[in-house]
C-alpha positions as CSV (number, residue, x, y, z in Angstrom):
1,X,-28.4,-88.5,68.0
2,X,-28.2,-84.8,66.5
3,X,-29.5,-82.2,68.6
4,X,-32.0,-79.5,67.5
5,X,-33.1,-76.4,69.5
6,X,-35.4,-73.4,68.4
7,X,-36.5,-69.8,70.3
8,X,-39.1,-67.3,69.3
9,X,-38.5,-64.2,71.2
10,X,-38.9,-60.3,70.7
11,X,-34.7,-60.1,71.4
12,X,-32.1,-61.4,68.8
13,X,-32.1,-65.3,69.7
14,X,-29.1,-65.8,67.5
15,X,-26.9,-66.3,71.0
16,X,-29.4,-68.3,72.3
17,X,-29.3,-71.1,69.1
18,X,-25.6,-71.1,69.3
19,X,-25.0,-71.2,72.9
20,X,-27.4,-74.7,72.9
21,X,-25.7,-76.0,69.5
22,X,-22.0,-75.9,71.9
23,X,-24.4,-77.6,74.9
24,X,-26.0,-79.8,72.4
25,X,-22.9,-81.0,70.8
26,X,-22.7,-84.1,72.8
27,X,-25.0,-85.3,70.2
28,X,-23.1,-85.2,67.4
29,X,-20.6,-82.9,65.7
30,X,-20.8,-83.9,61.9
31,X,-22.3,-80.4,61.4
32,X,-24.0,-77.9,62.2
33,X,-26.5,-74.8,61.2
34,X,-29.4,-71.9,62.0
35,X,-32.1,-70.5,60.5
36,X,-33.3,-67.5,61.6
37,X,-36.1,-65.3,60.8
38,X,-35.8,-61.3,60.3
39,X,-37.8,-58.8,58.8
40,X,-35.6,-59.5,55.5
41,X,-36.8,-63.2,55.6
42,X,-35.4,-66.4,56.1
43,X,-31.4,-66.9,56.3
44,X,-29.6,-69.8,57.9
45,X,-25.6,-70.5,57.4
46,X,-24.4,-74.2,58.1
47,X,-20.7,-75.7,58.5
48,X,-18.9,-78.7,58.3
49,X,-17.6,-80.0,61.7
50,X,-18.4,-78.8,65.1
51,X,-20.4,-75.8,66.0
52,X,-16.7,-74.2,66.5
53,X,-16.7,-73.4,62.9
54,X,-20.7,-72.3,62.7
55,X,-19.2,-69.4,65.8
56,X,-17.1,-68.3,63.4
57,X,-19.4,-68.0,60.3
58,X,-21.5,-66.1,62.4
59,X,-19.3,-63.9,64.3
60,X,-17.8,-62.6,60.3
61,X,-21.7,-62.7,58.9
62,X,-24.4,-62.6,61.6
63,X,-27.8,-63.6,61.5
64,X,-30.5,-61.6,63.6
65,X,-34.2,-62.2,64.6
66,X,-36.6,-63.5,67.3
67,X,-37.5,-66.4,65.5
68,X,-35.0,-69.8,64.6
69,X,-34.1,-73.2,65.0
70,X,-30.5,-74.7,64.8
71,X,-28.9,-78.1,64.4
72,X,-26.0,-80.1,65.6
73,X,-25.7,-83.4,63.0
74,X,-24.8,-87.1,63.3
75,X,-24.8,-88.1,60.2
76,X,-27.1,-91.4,58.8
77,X,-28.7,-90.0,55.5
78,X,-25.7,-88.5,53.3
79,X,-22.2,-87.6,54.4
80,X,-21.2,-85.4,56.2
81,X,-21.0,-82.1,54.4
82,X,-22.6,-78.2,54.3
83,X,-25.2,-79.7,51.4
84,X,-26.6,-82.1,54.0
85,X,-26.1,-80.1,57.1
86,X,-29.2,-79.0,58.6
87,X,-31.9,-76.5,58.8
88,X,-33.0,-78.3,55.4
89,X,-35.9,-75.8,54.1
90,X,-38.0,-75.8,50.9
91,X,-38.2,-73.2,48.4
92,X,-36.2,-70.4,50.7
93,X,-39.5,-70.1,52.7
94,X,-39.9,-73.1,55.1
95,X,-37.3,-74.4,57.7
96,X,-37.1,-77.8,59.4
97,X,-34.4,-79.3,61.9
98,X,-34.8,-83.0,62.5
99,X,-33.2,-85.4,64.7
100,X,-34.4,-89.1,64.1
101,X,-34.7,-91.3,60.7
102,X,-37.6,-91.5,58.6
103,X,-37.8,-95.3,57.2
104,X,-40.0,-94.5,54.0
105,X,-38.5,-91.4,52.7
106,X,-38.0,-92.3,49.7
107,X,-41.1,-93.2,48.5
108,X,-42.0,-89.9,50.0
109,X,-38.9,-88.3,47.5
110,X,-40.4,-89.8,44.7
111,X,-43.4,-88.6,45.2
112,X,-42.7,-85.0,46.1
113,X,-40.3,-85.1,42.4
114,X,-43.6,-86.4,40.6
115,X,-45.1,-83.2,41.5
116,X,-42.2,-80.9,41.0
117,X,-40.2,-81.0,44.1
118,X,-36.4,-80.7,43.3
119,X,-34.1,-82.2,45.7
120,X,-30.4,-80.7,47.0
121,X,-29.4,-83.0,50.0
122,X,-29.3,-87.2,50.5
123,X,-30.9,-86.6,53.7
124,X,-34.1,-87.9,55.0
125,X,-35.3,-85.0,56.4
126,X,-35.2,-82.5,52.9
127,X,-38.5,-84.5,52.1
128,X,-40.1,-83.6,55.4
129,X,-39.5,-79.7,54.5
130,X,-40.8,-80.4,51.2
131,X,-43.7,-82.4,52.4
132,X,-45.0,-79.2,54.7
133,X,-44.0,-76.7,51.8
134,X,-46.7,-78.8,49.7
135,X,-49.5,-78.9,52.4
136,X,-48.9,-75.5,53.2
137,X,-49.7,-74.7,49.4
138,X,-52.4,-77.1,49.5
139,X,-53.9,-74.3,51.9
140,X,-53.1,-76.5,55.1
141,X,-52.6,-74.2,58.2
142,X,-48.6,-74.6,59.5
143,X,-50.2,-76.9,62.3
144,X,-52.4,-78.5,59.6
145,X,-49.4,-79.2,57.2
146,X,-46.9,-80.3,60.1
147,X,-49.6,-82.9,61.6
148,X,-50.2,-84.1,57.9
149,X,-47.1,-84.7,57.1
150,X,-46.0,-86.0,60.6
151,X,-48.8,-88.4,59.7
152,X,-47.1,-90.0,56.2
153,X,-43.8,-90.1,57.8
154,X,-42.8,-93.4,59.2
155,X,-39.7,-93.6,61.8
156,X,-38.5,-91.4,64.5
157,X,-39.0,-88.0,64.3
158,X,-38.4,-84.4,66.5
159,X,-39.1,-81.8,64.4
160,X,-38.8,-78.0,64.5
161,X,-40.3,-76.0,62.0
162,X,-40.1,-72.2,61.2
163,X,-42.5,-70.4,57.9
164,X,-41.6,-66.8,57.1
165,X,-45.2,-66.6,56.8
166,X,-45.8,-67.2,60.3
167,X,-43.3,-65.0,62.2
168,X,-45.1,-65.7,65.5
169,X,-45.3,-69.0,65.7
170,X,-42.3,-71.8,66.1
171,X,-44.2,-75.3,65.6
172,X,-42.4,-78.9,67.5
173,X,-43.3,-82.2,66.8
174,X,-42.3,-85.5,68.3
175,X,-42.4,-89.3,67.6
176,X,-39.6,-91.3,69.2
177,X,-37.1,-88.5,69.8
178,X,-37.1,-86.5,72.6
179,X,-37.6,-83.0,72.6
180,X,-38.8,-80.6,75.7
181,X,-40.3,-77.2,75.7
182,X,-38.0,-75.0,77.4
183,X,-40.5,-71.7,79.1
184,X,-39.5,-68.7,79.6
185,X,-40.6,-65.1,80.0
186,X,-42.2,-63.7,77.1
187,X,-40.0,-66.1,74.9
188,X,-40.1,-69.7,74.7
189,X,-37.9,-72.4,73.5
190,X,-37.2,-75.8,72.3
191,X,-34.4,-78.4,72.3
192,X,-33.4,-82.1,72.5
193,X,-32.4,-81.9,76.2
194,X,-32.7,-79.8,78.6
195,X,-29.2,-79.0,79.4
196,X,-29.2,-77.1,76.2
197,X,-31.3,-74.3,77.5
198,X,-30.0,-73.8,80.8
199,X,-28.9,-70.5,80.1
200,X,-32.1,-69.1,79.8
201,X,-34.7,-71.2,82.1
202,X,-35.1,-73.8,84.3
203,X,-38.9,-74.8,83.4
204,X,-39.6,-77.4,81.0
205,X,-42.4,-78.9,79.7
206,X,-42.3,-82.7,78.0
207,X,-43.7,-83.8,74.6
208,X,-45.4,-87.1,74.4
209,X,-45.4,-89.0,71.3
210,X,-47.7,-87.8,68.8
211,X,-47.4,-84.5,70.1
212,X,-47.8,-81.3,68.3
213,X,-46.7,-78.1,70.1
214,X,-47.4,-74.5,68.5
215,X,-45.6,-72.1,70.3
216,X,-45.2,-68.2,70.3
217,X,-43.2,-65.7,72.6
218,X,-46.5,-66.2,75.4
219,X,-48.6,-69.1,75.3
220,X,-47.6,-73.0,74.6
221,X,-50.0,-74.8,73.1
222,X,-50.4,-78.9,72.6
223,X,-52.4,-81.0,70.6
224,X,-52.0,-84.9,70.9
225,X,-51.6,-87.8,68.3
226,X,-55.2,-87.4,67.8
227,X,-55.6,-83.2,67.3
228,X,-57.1,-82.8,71.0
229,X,-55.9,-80.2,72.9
230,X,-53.9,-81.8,75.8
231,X,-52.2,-80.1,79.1
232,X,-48.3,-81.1,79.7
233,X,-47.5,-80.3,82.9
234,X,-44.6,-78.3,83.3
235,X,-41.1,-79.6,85.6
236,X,-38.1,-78.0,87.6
237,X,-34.5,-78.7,85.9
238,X,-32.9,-80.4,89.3
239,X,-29.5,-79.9,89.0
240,X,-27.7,-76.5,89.1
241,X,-26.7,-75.4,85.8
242,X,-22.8,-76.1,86.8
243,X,-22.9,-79.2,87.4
244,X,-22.9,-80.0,83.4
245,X,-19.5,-77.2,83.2
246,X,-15.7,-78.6,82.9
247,X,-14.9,-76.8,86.4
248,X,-11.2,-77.3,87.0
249,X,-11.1,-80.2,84.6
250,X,-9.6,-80.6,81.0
251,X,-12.5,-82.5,79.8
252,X,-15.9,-84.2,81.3
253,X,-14.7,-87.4,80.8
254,X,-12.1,-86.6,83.6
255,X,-14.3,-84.6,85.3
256,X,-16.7,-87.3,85.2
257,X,-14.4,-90.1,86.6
258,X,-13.1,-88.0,89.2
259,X,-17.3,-87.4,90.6
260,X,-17.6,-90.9,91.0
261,X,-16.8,-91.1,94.8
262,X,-18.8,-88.4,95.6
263,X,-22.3,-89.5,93.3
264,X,-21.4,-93.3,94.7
265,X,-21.4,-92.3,97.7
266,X,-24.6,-90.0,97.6
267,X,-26.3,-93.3,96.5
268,X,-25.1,-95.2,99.2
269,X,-26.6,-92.6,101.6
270,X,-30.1,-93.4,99.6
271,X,-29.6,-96.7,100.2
272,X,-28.3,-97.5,103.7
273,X,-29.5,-95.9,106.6
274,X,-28.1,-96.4,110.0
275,X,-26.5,-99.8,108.5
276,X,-29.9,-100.8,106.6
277,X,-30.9,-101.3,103.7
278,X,-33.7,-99.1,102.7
279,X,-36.8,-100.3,100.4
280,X,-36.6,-97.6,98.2
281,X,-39.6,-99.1,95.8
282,X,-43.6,-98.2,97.5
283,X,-44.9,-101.1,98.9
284,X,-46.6,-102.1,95.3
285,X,-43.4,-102.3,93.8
286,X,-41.6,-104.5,96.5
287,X,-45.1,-106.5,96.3
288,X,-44.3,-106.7,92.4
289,X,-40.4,-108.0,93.5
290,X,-41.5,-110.6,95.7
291,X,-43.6,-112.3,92.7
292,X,-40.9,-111.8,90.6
293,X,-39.3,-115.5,89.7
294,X,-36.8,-114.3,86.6
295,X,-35.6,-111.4,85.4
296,X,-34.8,-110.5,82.1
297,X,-32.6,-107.1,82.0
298,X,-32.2,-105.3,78.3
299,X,-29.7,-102.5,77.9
300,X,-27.5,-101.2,75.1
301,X,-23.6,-100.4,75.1
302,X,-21.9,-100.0,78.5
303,X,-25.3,-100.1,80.2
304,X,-25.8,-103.7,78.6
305,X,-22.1,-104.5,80.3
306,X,-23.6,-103.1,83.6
307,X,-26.6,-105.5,83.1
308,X,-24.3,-108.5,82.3
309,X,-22.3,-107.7,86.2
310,X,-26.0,-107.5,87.4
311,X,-26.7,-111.4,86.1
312,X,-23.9,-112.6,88.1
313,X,-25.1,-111.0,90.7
314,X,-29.0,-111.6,90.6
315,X,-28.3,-115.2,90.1
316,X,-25.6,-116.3,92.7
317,X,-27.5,-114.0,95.8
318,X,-30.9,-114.4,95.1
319,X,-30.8,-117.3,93.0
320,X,-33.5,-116.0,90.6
321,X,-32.7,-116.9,86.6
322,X,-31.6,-114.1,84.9
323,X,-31.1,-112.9,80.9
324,X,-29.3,-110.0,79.6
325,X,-30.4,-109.2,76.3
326,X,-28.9,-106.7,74.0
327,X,-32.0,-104.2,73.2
328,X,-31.2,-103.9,69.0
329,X,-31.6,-108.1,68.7
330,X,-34.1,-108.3,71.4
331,X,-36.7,-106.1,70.0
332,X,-36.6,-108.0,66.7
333,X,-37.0,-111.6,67.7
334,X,-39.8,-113.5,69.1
335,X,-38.2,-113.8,73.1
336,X,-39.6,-116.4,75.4
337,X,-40.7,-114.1,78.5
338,X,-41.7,-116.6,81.5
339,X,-44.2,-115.7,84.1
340,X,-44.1,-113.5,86.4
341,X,-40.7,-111.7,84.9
342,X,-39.1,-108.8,86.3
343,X,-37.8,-106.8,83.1
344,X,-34.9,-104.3,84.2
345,X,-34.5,-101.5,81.4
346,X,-31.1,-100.2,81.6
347,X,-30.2,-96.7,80.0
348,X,-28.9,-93.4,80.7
349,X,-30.8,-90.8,78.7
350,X,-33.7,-93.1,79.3
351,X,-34.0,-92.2,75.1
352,X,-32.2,-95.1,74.1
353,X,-33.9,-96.0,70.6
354,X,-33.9,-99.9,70.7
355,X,-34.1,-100.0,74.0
356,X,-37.5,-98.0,74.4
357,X,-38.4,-100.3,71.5
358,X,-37.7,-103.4,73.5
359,X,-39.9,-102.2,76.3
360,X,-42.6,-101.7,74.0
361,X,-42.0,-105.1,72.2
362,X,-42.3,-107.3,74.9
363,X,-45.8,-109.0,76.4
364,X,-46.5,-107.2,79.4
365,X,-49.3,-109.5,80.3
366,X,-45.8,-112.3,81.4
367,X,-44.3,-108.8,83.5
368,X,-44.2,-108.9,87.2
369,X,-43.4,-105.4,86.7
370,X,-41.4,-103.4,84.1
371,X,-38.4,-101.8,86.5
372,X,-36.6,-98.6,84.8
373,X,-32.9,-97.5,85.7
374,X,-31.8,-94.4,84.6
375,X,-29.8,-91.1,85.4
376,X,-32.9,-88.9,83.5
377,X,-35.7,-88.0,85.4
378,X,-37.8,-86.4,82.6
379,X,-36.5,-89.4,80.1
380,X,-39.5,-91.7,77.9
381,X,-37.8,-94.7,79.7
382,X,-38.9,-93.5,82.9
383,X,-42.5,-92.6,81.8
384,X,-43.0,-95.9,80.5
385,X,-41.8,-98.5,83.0
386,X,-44.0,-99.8,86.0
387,X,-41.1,-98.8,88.3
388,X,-38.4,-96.6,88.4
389,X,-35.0,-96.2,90.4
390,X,-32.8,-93.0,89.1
391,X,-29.2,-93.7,89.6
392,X,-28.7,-89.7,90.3
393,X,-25.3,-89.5,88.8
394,X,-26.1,-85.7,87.2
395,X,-25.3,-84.6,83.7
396,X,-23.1,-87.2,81.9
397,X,-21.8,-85.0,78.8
398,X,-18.6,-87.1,77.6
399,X,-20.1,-89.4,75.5
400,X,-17.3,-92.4,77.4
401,X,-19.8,-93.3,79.8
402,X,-18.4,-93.5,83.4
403,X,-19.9,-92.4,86.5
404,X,-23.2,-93.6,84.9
405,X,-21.8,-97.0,84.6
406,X,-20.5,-96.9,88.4
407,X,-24.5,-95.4,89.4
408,X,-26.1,-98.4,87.4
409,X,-23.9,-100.8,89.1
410,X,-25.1,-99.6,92.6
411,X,-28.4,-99.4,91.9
412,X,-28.5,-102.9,90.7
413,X,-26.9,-104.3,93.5
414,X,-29.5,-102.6,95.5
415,X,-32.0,-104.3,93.5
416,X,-30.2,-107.7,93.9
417,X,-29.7,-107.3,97.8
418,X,-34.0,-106.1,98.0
419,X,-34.7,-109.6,95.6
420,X,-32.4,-111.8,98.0
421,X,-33.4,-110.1,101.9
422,X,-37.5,-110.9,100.2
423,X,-36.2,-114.3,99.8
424,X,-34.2,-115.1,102.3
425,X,-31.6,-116.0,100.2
426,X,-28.7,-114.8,102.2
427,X,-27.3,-112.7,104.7
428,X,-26.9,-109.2,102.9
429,X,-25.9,-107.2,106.0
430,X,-21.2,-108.3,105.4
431,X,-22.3,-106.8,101.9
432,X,-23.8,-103.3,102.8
433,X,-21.7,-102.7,105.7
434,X,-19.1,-103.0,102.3
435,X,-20.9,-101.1,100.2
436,X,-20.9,-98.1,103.1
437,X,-16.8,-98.2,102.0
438,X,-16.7,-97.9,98.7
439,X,-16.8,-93.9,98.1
440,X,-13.2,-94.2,100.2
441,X,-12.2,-97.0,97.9
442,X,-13.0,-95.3,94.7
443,X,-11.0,-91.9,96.4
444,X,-8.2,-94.2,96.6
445,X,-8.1,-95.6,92.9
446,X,-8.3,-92.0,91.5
447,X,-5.4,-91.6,93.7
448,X,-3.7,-94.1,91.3
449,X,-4.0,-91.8,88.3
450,X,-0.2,-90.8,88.1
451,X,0.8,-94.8,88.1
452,X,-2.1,-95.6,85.2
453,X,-1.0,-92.5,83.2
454,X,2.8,-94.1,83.1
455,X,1.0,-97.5,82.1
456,X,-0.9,-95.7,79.3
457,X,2.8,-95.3,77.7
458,X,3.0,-98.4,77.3
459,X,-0.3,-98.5,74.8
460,X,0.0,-95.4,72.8
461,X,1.8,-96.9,70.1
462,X,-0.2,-100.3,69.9
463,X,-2.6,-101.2,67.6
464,X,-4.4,-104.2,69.6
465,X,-5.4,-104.9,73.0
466,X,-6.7,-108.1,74.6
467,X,-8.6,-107.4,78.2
468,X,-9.5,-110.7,80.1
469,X,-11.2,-111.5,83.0
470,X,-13.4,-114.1,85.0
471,X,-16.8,-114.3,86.4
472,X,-18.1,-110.8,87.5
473,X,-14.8,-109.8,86.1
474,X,-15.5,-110.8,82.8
475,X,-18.0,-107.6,81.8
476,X,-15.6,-104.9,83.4
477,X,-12.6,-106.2,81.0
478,X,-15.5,-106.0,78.5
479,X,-16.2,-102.1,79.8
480,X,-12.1,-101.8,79.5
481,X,-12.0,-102.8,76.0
482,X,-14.8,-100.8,75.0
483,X,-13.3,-97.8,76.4
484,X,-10.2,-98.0,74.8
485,X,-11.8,-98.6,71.4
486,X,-14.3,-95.8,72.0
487,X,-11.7,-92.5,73.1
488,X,-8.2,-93.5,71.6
489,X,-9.8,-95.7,68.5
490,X,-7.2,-98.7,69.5
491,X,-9.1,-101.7,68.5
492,X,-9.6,-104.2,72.0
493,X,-11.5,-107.3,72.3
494,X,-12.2,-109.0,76.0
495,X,-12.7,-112.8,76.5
496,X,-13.6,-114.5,79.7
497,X,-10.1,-115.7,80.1
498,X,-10.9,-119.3,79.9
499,X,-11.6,-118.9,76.1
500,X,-8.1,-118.1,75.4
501,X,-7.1,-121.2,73.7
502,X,-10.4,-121.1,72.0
503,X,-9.0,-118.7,69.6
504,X,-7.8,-115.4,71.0
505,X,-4.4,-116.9,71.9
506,X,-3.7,-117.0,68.1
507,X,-3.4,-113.4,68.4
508,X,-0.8,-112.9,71.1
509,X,2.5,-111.6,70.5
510,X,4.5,-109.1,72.0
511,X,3.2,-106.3,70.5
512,X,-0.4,-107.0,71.8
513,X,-0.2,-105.9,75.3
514,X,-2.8,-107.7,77.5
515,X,-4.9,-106.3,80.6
516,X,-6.1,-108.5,83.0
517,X,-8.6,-107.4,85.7
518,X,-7.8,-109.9,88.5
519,X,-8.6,-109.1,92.5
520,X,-8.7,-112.2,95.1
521,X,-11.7,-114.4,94.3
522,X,-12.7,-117.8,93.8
523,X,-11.2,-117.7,90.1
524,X,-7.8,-116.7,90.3
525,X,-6.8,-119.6,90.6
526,X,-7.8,-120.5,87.0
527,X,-7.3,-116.7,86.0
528,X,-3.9,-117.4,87.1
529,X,-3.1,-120.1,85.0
530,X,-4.5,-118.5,81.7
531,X,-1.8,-116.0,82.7
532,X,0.8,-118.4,82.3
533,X,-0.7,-119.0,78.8
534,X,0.3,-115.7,77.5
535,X,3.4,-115.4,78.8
536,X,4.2,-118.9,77.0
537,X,2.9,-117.2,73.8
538,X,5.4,-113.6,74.3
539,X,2.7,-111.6,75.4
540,X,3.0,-108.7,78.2
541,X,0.3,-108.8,80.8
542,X,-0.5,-105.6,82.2
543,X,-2.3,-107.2,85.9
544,X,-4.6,-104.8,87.9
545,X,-5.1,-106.9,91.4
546,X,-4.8,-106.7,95.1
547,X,-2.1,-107.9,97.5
548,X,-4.3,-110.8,98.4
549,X,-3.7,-111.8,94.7
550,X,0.6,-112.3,95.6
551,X,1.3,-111.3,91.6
552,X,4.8,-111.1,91.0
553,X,5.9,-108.9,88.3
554,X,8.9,-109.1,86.2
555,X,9.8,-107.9,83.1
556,X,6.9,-108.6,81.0
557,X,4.0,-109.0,83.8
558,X,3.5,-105.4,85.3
559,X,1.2,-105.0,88.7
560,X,-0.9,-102.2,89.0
561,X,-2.0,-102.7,92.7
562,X,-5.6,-102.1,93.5
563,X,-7.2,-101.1,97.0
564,X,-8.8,-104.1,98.7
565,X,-12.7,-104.4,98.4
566,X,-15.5,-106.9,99.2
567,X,-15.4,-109.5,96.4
568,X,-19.0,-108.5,95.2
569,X,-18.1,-105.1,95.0
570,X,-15.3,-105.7,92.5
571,X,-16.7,-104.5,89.5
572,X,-17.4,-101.2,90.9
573,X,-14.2,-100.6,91.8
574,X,-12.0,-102.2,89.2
575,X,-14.3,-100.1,86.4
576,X,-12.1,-96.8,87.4
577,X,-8.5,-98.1,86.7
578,X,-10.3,-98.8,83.5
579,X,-11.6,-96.0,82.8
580,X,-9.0,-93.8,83.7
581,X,-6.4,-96.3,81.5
582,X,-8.6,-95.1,78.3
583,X,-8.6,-91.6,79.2
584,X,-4.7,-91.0,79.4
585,X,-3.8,-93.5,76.6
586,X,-6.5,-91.2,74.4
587,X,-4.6,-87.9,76.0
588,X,-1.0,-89.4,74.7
589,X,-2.7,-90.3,71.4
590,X,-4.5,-86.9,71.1
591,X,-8.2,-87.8,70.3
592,X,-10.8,-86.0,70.8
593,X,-11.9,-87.2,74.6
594,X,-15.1,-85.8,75.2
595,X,-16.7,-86.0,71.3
596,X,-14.6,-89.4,69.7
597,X,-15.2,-89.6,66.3
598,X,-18.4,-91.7,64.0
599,X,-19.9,-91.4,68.0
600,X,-22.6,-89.5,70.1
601,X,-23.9,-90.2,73.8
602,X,-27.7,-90.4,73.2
603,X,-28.5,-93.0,70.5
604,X,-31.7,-92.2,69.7
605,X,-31.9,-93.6,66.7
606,X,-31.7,-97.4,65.3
C-alpha cells in the first residue's frame, strides 16, 4: 500500500513528484503530499483525497526545487486527514515518506516525548522523522542517522528521506516494501514501482532488504543490511510506457478485461508450440517437478481463488495431493509440509506482504522446490523462489484484478499438464489442442458485453447477492462475488451450491438475486437441482451456461448463454462474464471503478 516517489535533479522536479503521485495512485488515494527543497528551505503541501486535489494546491501555490519526495496514502495509522497525510518531517528541517507499518512505534513515541519530541500526527511514520532528526543531532551523518534508526524500527518499511542540510543528497531505505531506483541522466529517482517513473527513464535499479541507497543528481550509491558497500545491478523496464495508459477505454478495469484474449493468447503461444507442450522450466526445475509428491500453493485475494481452481485441477490430472492456503493464516501457524513438496507462491506484484512472509515461514529443507507465479519481473517474490514462471499479463493498474487472474489460471494449468505428462497421468494432448482455442473463446464472451450490461440492471438496486457454483466452478462464483463486493460495494457471498440448505438458503428471497456459474459437466446434474431449491424459496437465478446445459428460462430464471469450451477450461472462460457483470453493475451504481474505496492493488502491508 501507499506509494512514495523522490527526484534530485538540477531542474524543478515538482512535475516529476506529481506526475508519479497520479501513476502511483493505484496504491491508495486516502491522501496525498510533497516536500520539496529550494533555496528558501523546506516546503511540502498535502491534501485530503486523491492526488486530484494536491494538482490543484499546487497549480494556485507552487513548490519549486531539484530535491523532493511525495506520497500517495492508504491509510493504517490515523485517519485519513491533511494532519496525517504524508511527507511527515521533524522540526521543519527533515522529511520522510513511508510506505509500510512499523510494529513498535510506540515505544519509539514514548521515547522520542521523554526527550522532548512533540508529536502532530497518529501515524507511525512521524516517529521515524523524529527518530533521524535526533540522530542527526546526535552528530550522526544523514546515512548514519537513517541506518540507525532503520535499525530500532521493527516492521516494514520504504523510506525516502530529504535534510535541508544536505541539498545534494536524497537517501532510500528498504525492509519489506518495495522500492526501485529509477536512473536517469544527471538526475535520479525513486518510487514504489516502476510504472511511476516512466516518464522520465526506463533503467531501474532494485533495493534488497536491508538496503541503504544515498543518491545525488550523478552517482547511486548502496550499502547493505550490514554497512558494506554492495553493487545492484541495473534492469530494462519491458513493457512500453503505453501499455499502463487508458487508450480508448473509460477505465483500466475495462481496458484490462477487454486484453485478456490477446495476453491469453500470447501465453498460449509460450506454451504450445506446433501442438506441444513446451517445458518451459530448465531441466533442474522439471527435475525438481518430477520429485515433487504434494503441493502446497499459498496466495492471497483473487490469486488465492486462482490457486483454489489450480487444486481441482492438480489433483484430478495428476493426481498429486494438493493445499491451498491463504498466505495471512498460513504464515502464523505451525503447517505440516510433507516431503518433497512443491510450494506454488501465487501473487501479482510479487510484493504481496503475507505472502512473501509465508515463503519465508515455511521449512525449505521439506521443498522440492519453491515455484513463483507472478506478472512482475523485478518483484521480491520472484527473487526469492527456486523457480519462476511470469504470467506476462503487463501492467495491471485497476486494483479489480482481471487479466492477471485469467494469466495465473493458464500458467497453472501449464504447470498441472507438465506434473501429469512427467507422470503419465493422462493424455494431455484433447486439453492443449483446447487451450490453443481459448483466445477466440474469450473474443467471443467480450462480445457478450451489451447482454451482461442489460443483466447488470437487474442488480443495481440490490443490496445482496448469492453466486453459486460446483467443483472447478465453485472458486469462479467465489471470483464473482468478490468482484461485485470489491467495485460496486454490494455485499455477495458464494457457496459450493451443495451447501445451500446448510444455511445460505435462509437468505433467499426475491430481492436477493442469485448467479449461478453452470456450463455442461459432471455436476449439473446436482447444480441443477439446487436450482430448483431457490426457485422453491422465490429467488431469481440469473444462469450463465452453455447450450449443452438445455436451461430453460422463464420469468424468474434468466440464461446468459456462454460460448462452448473444454470442460477444464471453464474457469477461464466463465471468469469474464464475471468480471464484466461487476464492472457495468459498478458503472450503473457510479463507484469509483478503477480506485474502490478502504482498497489498493499492492498489499504490501499486513
Amino acid at each position: 500500500m501507499c506509494g512514495i516517489v523522490g527526484a534530485i535533479a538540477q531542474r524543478n522536479i515538482s512535475g516529476i513528484l506529481l506526475e508519479g503521485l497520479k501513476r502511483l495512485e493505484y496504491r491508495g488515494y486516502d491522501s496525498s503530499g510533497v516536500a520539496i527543497l529550494s533555496d528558501k528551505g523546506l516546503h511540502r503541501t498535502r491534501r485530503v483525497g486523491k492526488v486530484a486535489s494536491l494538482d490543484a494546491a499546487l497549480s494556485s501555490e507552487p513548490l519549486q526545487g531539484g530535491l523532493g519526495i511525495a506520497h500517495t496514502r492508504w491509510a493504517t495509522h490515523g485517519i485519513p486527514n491533511e494532519t496525517n497525510a504524508h511527507p511527515h518531517w521533524s522540526h521543519s528541517c527533515l522529511a520522510v515518506v513511508h510506505n509500510g507499518i512499523i510494529d513498535n512505534f510506540e515505544r519509539i513515541k514514548a521515547d522520542l516525548v521523554a526527550t522532548g519530541y512533540g508529536f502532530e500526527s497518529d501515524t507511525d511514520t512521524e516517529a521515524i522523522a523524529h527518530l533521524i532528526h535526533r540522530n542527526r543531532q546526535q552528530g550522526m551523518t544523514l546515512t548514519e542517522a537513517v541506518r540507525d534508526a532503520a535499525g530500532r524500527c521493527e516492521g516494514a518499511y520504504a523510506l525516502g528521506v530529504v535534510d535541508e542540510t544536505q541539498p545534494d543528497l536524497l537517501l532510500a531505505a528498504r525492509k519489506g516494501s518495495p522500492l526501485v531506483i529509477g536512473l536517469g541522466s544527471d538526475e535520479n529517482y525513486i518510487a514504489s514501482d516502476q510504472l511511476a517513473l516512466l516518464q522520465v527513464t526506463d533503467r531501474f535499479m532494485f533495493l534488497e532488504d536491508g538496503d541503504i541507497a544515498e543518491i545525488s543528481r550523478t552517482q547511486v550509491t548502496v550499502t547493505d543490511a550490514h554497512g558494506v558497500a554492495v553493487e545492484r545491478p541495473s534492469h530494462r523496464y519491458e513493457h512500453s510506457e503505453e501499455s499502463s495508459d487508458k487508450g480508448v477505454y473509460k477505465h483500466y478495469m475495462l481496458k484490462e478485461i477487454n486484453e485478456q484474449p490477446k495476453v491469453v493468447a500470447k501465453l498460449i503461444e509460450q506454451q504450445v508450440v506446433a501442438g506441444q507442450l513446451q517445458n518451459i522450466l530448465n531441466d533442474s526445475d522439471m527435475e525438481a517437478l518430477s520429485k515433487a509428491n504434494n503441493v502446497q500453493i499459498i496466495a492471497c485475494g483473487t490469486s488465492y481463488l486462482a490457486g483454489m481452481v489450480a487444486k481441482y485441477w492438480i489433483e484430478s490430472l495428476a493426481g498429486i495431493a494438493c493445499q491451498i492456503e491463504v498466505a495471512s493464516e498460513y504464515r502464523y501457524r505451525q503447517a505440516v509440509v510433507p516431503q518433497d513438496t512443491l510450494l506454488i507462491t501465487l501473487s501479482q506484484s510479487g510484493e504481496t506482504a503475507d505472502s512473501l512472509a509465508a515463503l519465508r515461514h515455511i521449512d525449505r529443507s521439506k521443498l522440492a522446490a519453491s515455484l513463483a507465479i507472478c506478472n512482475v519481473p523485478s518483484s521480491s517474490l520472484v527473487r526469492e523462489s527456486d523457480m519462476v514462471l511470469l504470467t506476462q499479463a503487463g501492467p495491471e493498474i485497476s486494483v479489480a484484478s482481471t487479466k492477471a487472474f485469467t494469466t495465473q489460471l493458464i500458467t497453472l494449468l501449464h504447470v498441472t499438464l507438465l506434473l501429469a505428462k512427467q507422470r503419465s497421468a493422462i493424455d494431455t494432448q484433447p486439453i492443449i489442442e483446447a487451450m490453443q482455442t481459448l483466445p477466440g473463446i474469450l473474443q467471443q464472451c467480450l462480445q457478450m458485453e451489451s447482454k451482461i450490461e442489460l443483466v447488470a440492471q437487474r442488480f443495481a438496486d440490490k443490496q445482496h447477492t448469492l453466486f453459486l457454483g460446483r467443483g472447478s466452478m465453485y472458486p469462479i462464483a467465489t471470483e464473482g462475488a468478490l468482484k461485485l463486493k470489491e467495485v460496486s460495494y454490494i455485499h455477495a457471498e458464494a457457496y459450493p451450491a451443495g451447501e445451500l440448505k446448510h444455511g445460505p438458503l435462509a437468505l433467499v428471497d426475491a430481492d436477493m438475486p442469485v448467479v449461478v456459474v453452470a456450463p455442461k459437466d459432471d455436476m449439473l446434474d446436482k447444480l441443477k437441482a439446487n436450482m430448483q431449491e431457490v426457485r422453491a424459496r422465490g429467488g431469481e437465478l440469473f444462469v450463465f451456461a452453455d447450450a449443452h446445459a438445455k436451461m430453460a428460462a422463464d420469468e424468474a430464471t434468466h440464461v446468459i448463454v456462454m460460448p462452448e469450451v473444454h470442460e477444464l477450461l471453464a474457469p477461464v472462460v466463465y471468469a469474464i462474464p464475471m468480471q464484466l457483470l461487476s464492472y457495468h453493475v459498478a458503472i450503473i451504481k457510479g463507484t469509483d471503478v478503477d480506485q474502490p474505496r478502504n482498497l489498493a492493488k499492492s498489499v504490501t502491508v499486513e
